[in-house]
C-alpha positions as CSV (number, residue, x, y, z in Angstrom):
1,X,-95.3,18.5,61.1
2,X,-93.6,15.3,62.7
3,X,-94.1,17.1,66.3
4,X,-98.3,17.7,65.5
5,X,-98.6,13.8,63.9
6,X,-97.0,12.4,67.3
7,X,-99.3,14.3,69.1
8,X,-102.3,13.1,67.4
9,X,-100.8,9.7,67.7
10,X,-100.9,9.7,71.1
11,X,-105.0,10.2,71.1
12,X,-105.8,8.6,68.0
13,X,-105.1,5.6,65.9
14,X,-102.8,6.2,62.9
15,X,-105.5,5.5,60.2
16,X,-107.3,8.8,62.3
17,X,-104.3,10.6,62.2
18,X,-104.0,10.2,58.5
19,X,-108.4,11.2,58.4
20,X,-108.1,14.1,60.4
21,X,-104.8,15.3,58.5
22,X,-106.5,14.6,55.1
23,X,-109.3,17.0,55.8
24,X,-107.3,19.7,56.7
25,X,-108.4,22.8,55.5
26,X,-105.9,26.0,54.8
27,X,-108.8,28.8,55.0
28,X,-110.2,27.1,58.2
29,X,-106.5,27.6,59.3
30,X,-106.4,31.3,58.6
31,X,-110.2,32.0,60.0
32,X,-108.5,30.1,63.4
33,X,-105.2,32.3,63.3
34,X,-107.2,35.7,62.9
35,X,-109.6,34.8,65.4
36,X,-107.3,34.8,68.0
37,X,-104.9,37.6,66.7
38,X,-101.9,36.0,65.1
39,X,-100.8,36.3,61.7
40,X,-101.6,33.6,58.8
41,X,-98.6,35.0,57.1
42,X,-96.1,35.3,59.6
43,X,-97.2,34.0,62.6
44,X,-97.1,37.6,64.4
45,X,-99.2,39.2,66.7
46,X,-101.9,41.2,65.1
47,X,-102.9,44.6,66.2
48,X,-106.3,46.4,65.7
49,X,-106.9,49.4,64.0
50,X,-110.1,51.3,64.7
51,X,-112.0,54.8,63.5
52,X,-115.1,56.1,63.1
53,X,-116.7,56.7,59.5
54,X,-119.3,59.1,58.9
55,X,-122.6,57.9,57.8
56,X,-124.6,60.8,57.6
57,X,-127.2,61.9,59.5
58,X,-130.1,59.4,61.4
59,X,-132.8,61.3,62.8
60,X,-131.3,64.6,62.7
61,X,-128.1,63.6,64.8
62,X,-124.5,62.8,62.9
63,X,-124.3,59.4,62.9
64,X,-120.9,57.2,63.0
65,X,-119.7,53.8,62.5
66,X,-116.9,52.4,64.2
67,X,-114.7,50.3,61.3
68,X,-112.3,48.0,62.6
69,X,-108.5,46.4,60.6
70,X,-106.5,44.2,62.3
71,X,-102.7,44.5,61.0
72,X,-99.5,42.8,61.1
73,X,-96.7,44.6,62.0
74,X,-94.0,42.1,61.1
75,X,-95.3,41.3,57.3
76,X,-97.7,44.5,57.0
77,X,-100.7,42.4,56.2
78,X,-103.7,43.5,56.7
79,X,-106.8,41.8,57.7
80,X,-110.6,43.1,57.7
C-alpha cells in the first residue's frame, strides 16, 4: 500500500492522496481486474471458456448462442 501512496504523492498533494484513497471502491476494483483478465481473488490470469447453447429454432433454421465464462485456474473462480 506504502509503494501506491508514494506514487500518488508524487502527482498529487497528500490531502488528494488521502481523497482519492477515501473513495476507493472494492467492486470498481474487481469490474477493473476482470476487464482485463486477471483474477480479483488471486491475482491470476483468467482464461475464457466458450460454447454454443441451443435456442431453438428462428425462422426455421437452429439457432445458437455463444455463452462465454472466464475462469481462474489458480483459485478456480469463476466469473460470468
Amino acid at each position: 500500500m506504502y509503494g501506491l501512496i508514494s506514487i500518488l504523492e508524487k502527482e498529487h498533494s497528500i490531502s488528494e492522496v488521502v481523497e482519492l484513497l477515501s473513495s476507493f471502491d472494492v467492486e470498481e476494483l474487481k469490474d477493473y481486474a476482470i476487464g482485463h483478465n486477471i483474477c480479483p481473488k488471486c491475482f491470476g490470469e483468467l482464461s475464457e471458456y466458450k460454447w454454443e447453447e441451443s435456442r431453438g429454432e428462428y425462422m426455421g433454421r437452429p439457432a445458437f448462442e455463444t455463452m462465454r465464462e472466464l475462469y481462474c485456474e489458480g483459485c478456480g473462480e469463476v466469473y460470468e
